[in-house]
N, C-alpha and C positions, 0 to 999 in steps of 0.2 A: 637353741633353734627350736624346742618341744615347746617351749611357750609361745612360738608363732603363727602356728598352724591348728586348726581346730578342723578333723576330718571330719569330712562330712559327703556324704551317697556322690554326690559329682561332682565338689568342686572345696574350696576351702571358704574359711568365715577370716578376715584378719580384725585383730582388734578390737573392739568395744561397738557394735554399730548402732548403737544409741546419741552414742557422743557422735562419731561421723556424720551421721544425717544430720544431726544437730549444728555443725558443722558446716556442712554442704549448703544447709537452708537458709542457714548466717552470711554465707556469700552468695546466694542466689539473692534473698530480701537487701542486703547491700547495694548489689550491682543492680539489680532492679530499680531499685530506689534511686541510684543516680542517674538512669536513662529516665526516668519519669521527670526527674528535677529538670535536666537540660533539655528534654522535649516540650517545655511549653508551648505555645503559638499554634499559628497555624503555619502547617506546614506545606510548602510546594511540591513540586515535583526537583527542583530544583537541590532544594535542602535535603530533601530524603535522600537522593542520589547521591552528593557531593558537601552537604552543609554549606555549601556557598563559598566555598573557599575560607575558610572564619577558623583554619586552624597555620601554625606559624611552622615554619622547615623543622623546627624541636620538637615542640609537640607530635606532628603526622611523623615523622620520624620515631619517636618509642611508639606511636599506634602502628605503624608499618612493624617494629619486631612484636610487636603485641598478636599483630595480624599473623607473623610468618610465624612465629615459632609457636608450631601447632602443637596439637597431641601427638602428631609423628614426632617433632622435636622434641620433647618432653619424656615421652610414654614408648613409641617408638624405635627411637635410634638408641635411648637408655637398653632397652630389651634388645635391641638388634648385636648392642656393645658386649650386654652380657652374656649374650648366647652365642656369638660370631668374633669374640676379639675385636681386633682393628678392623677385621673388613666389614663389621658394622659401623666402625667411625670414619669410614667411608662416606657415608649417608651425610654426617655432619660437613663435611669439607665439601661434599658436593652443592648441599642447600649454602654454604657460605662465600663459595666460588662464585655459583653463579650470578651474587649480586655488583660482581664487576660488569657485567655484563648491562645489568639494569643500570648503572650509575654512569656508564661509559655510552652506550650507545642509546636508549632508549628515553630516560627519566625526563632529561628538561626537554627534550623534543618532541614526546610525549604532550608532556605540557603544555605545550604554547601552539600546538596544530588543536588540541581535543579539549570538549567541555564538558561529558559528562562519561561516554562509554569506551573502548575501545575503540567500535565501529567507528565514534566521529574523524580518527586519524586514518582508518584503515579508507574509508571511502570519500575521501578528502577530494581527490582528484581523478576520483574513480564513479565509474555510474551507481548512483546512489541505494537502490532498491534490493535489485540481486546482490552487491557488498554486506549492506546491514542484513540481509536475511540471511548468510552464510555464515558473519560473525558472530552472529546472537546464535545459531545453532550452535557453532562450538563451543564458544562460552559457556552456555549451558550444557554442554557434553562435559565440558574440564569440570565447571563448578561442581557438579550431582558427581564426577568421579572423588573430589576433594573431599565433597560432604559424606561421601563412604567413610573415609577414612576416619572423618572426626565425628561421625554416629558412632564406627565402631569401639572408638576408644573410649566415649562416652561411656558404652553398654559396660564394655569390661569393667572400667575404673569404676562406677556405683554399683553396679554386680560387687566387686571385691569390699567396697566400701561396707554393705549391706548383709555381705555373706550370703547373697539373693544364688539357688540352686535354681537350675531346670532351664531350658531355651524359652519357654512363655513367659516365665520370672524376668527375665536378661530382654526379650523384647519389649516388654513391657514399661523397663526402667528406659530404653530407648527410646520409646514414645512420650513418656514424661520429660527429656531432654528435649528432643523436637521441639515441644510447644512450648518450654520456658523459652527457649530463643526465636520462635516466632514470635514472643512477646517484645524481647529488644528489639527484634527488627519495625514492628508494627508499630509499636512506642515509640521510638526514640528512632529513628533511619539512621543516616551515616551521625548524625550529631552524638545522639546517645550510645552509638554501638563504639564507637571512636574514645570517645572517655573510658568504657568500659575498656578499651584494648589498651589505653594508656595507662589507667590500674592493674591489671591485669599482666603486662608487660613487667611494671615495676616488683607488682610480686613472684613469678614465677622467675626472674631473676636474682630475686632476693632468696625467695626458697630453694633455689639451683646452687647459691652461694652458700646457705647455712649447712646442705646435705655434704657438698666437696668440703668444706674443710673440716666439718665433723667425721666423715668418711677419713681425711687423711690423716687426722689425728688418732684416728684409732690403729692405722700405718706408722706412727713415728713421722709424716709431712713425707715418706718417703713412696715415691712412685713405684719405685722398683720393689717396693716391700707390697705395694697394692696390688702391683702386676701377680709378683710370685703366690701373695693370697688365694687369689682370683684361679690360677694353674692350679692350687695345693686342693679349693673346694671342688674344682671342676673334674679333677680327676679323679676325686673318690664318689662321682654322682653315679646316680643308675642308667645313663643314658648314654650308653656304649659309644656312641657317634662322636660324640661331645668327648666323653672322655677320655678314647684312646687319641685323642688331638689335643689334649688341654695344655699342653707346652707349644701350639700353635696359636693361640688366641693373643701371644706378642710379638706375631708376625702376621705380614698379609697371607690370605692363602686358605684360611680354613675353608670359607664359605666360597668363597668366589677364584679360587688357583686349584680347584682339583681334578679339572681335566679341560677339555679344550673349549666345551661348548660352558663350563663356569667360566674362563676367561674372558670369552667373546660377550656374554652376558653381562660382566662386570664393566666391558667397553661401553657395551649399549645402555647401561646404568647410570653411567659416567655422563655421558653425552644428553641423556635427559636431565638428570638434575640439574648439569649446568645451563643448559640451554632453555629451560622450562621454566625459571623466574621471571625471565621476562617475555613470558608468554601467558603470565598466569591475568585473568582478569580482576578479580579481586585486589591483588598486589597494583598492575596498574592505575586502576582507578583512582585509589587513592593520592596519586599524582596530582589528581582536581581540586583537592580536601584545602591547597595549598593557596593565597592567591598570584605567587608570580611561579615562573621558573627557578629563578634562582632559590627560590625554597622549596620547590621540588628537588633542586640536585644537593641542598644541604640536608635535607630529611632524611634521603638514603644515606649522607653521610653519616647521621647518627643512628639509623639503622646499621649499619653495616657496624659499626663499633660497638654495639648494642648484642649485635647475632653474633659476631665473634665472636665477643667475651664468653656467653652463654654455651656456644657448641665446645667450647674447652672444658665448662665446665663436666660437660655430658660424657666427655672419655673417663671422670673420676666418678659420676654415678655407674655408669656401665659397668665398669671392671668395679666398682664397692659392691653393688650388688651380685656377680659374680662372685666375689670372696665371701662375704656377708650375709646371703641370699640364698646362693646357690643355683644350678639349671634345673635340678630336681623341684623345688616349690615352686620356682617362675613359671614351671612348664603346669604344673599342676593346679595353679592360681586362674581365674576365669581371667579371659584374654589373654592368657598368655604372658609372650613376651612383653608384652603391654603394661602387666603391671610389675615389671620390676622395678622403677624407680617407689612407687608406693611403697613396696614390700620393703624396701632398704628403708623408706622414713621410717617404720615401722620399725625394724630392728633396732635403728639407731635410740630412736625418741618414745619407741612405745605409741599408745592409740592417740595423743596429741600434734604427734607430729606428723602421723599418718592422715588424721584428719584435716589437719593442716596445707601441708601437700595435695592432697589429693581436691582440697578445696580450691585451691591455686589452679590445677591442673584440671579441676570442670572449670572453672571460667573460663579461662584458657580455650576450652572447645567450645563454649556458647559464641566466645566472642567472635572466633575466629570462624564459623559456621555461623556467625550473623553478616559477618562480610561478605563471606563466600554468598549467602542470599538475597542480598544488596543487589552484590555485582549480578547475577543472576536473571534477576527480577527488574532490576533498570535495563539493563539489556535485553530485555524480552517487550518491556513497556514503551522505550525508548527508539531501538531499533527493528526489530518485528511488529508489536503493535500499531507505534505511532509513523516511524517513515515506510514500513514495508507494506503491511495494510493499509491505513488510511491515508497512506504518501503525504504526509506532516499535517494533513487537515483534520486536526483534534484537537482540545483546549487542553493546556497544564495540567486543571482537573480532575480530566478524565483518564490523562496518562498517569497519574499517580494513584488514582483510583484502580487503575489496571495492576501496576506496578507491585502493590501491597497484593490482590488478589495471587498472582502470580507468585507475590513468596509464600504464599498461602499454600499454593500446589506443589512448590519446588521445595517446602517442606515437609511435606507428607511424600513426596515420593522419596528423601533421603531417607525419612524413619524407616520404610520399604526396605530400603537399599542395606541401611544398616543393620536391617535385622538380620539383613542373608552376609553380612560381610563381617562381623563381628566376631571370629574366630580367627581373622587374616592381623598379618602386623602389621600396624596404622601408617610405620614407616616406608613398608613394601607398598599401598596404597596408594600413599601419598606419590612416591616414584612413578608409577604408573598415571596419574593424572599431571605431571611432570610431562611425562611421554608423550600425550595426547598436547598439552598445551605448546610445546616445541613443536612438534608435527602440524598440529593445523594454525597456531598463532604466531608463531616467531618468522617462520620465514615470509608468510603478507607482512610483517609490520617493516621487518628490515626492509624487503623490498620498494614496500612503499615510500621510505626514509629516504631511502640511498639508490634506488636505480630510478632513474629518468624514463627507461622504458617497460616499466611494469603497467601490465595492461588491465583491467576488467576481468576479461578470461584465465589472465593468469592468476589474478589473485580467487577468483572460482576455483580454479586447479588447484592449487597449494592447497586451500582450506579444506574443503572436499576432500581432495586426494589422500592429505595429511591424516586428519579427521578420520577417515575409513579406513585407510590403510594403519593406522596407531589400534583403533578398536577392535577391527576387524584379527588381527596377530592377535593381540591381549585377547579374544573368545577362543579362538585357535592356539591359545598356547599351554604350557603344561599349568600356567596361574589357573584355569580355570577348570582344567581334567588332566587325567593322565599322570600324577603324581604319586607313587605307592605310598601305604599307609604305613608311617611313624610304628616300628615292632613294638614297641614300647606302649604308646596310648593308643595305640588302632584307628591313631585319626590320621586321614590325609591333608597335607597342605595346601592342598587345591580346593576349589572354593566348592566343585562336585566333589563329594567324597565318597563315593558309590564307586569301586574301583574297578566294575563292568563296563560304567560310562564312561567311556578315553576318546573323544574326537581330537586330540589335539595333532597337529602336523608340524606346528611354528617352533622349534627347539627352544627358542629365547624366553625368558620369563618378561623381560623388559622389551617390547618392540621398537626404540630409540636408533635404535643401530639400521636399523631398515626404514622405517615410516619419514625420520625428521630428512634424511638426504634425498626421499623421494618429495619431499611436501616441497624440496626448492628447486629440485627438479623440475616438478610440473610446472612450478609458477616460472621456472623461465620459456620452458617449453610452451605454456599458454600465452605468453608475450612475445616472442616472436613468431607464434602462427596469427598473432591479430595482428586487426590494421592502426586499429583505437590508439592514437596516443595525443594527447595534450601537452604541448612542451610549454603552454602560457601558465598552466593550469599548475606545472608541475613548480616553476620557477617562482611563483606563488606562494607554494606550498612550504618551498626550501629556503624563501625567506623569511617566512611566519616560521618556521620550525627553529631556523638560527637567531633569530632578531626579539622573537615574542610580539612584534608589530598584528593588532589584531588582535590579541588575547582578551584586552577589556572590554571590546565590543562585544566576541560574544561570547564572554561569563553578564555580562552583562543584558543579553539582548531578552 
């Protein structure tokens, strides 16, 4: 373990950082290079948004696990595993639950009402102007919470890569992230960001599979000898917390069963993650990517078979890194718990297979914060720009001309964002923009689907109310003040770490448990105080959503 660590004034150097960069720049000039190759032409608004439908249910299906399984999958829940036990692979079962959710109610209905954003299904039958200016806010509320999380993993994982000391250092390598993927996005739109997630898929599955079975072989293939590992390192660490529990890390309960306000947090945990996949806009979209339905509902299928396999993996890096690792170096590595799966290639393979990984795992965040931008930025072009403002009287042109500006700006405020978030675990982030996406997008979409009498105003209410009420808890909760500072490193987990400044009142880290039952709340309460209903409009609606009758007209119009 003396060969892994190079001390250094505030944070550790791993491995060789010559060869990593070397590394990093070989998958950046790669993946670059293929978004420039499938970018040629000119592009529309059309293609940027969606590529025209010009991808098959297999394909947008490994770009869909390309897309989901971020740096919180990866970087995250692996760090959540090693420093929480099971009640970090909680995280994993929650992101894979809840794409029953998407596969069952949402995905081909989805498809066959909408052609480019969210909004098109949400204001389908609904008045068109105040809908898309509601949905295009939250969408962009969810997308800038998402791209926290994968700026911040970003910062850490070339921080560690680098050996890069100091908060200027570490923003710094954040901004140079930023603008490589404003490059995919700008380049290449959904076409070149889309292959890039289909590579990128294929390898961090591959390198999820080389670490688990090198990991278990260094166990004898035996789980139970990885578990007891995992107990034996954890308990001789310096981090009292951790270690007077480290025979709880193969039970629930460490993190989230230790008194009442952990358990109710863990509900409200539960309830976002499952409920937030199919509320996230990035994820939906890519629904358009496809040209029928029925390759919308087989995409998820191989998505889903794709993110399973993957989150099993994540319970044997979690606990290898735990035995292998340790809490002690994770905790002392920049990011944190973030770079425990690195730390474990490292052990295992030395500086190639650190480099290796972690190249996997920056793709991985370009691509997936090229989506996130996508979705973002067409939704701002799409439904704010072009029907909210100009009420649809603008040329393709010009909406695509916007469209790019816009990720232009919704880039530069993630780098913002990730500068001040980049000490939080990417997985805890991710949950939280989870939170936001159930509360203000899940219950308009079901509504809209399935109840005949969702109004206007109610879908105002849900969004809004969802949306505010998700945000508004998460500034009020102890995530962003109020949390005492770690005896150990003197840092607080809260995102103020100034332990003067406590406004928090919300007990819950997670606001799920409160925002998403109030978000369906409102929306019925706002439909039965209006008068607004469409029953021609609705029966319309619910036969293009079961039938797909209408879909070629307008992908086509």
């Amino acid at each position: 373990m003396s060969a892994l660590l190079l001390p250094a004034a505030d944070t550790i150097a791993v491995g060789n950082p010559t060869l990593n960069i070397g590394i990093f720049l070989g998958f950046v000039v790669f993946t670059l290079g293929i978004v420039i190759k499938v970018a040629g032409g000119k592009k529309t608004a059309e293609q940027y948004y969606t590529s025209a439908g010009a991808f098959s249910g297999r394909q947008n299906g490994i770009a869909i696990a390309g897309d989901y399984l971020s740096a919180a999958s990866f970087l995250g829940i692996a760090g959540a595993i090693a420093l929480s036990g099971l009640d970090g692979f909680l995280y994993s079962i929650g992101f894979l639950v809840a794409w029953l959710v998407a596969l069952l109610l949402v995905a081909e209905l989805m498809r066959n009402i909408g052609r480019f954003t969210m909004a098109d299904v949400l204001s389908y039958r609904l008045k068109q102007r105040p809908v898309r200016i509601a949905t295009s806010v939250s969408v962009m509320c969810v997308s800038l919470f998402y791209l926290l999380a994968q700026m911040a993993g970003a910062g850490g994982l070339v921080s560690l890569l680098l050996g890069v000391t100091g908060e200027a250092a570490q923003n710094i390598v954040i901004a140079i992230v930023g603008v490589v993927m404003l490059a995919y996005v700008l380049i290449g739109g959904m076409k070149g960001t889309t292959w890039v997630q289909i590579i990128k898929a294929v390898l961090l599955i591959a390198g999820a599979a080389v670490i688990t079975v090198w990991t278990l072989a260094k166990f004898g293939f035996s789980i139970t000898a990885l578990f007891q590992g995992a107990i034996d390192t954890t308990a001789t660490s310096a981090v009292e917390k951790t270690a007077s529990n480290a025979d709880k890390l193969t039970t629930y309960g460490l993190k989230y069963g230790k008194d009442t306000v952990t358990k109710i947090d863990f509900i409200s945990l539960s309830m976002a993650l499952v409920l937030g996949t199919a509320g996230l806009p990035h994820v939906l979209q890519r629904f358009y990517t496809v040209p029928t339905a029925k390759e919308a509902r087989r995409s998820v299928e191989w998505a889903i078979w794709l993110i399973g396999g993957f989150y099993l993996l994540t319970l044997v890096i979690g606990f290898g890194a735990a035995a292998l690792v340790g809490p002690d170096t994770i905790n002392a590595a920049p990011g944190k718990a973030n770079a425990a799966a690195p730390l474990l290639a490292y052990e295992l393979g030395g500086s190639w297979l650190l480099g290796i990984i972690s190249g996997i795992a920056f793709a991985t965040i370009l691509a997936v914060v090229a989506g996130l931008t996508i979705a973002a930025s067409a939704s701002f072009a799409h439904d704010l720009y072009k029907e909210g403002f100009k009420k649809g009287q603008t040329s393709g042109d010009t909406e695509f001309k916007v469209a790019r500006i816009a990720a232009v700006v919704i880039g530069l405020v993630a780098i913002g964002g990730g500068m001040l978030a980049k000490s939080q675990n990417i997985a805890f982030l991710v949950a939280l923009a989870f939170a936001v996406a159930a509360s203000a997008n899940l219950p308009t979409i079901l509504y809209s689907l399935f109840w005949k009498g969702f109004t206007t105003k109610g879908a105002l209410w849900s969004i809004y109310g969802g949306l505010i009420a998700s945000i508004g808890l998460i500034i009020f909760s102890p995530v962003v003040s109020g949390k005492p500072a770690d005896p150990k490193t003197g840092l607080s987990p809260s995102m103020i770490t100034n332990p003067a400044i406590d406004f928090h009142w919300f007990p819950l880290d997670n606001p799920g448990l409160v925002s998403i039952p109030l978000a369906f709340f409102l929306g019925w309460l706002g439909s039965v105080l209006s008068k607004e209903h469409d029953a021609q409009k609705y029966a319309e609606m619910e036969v293009r959503s079961l039938t797909g009758h209408g879909v070629a007209e307008a992908v086509n119009h």
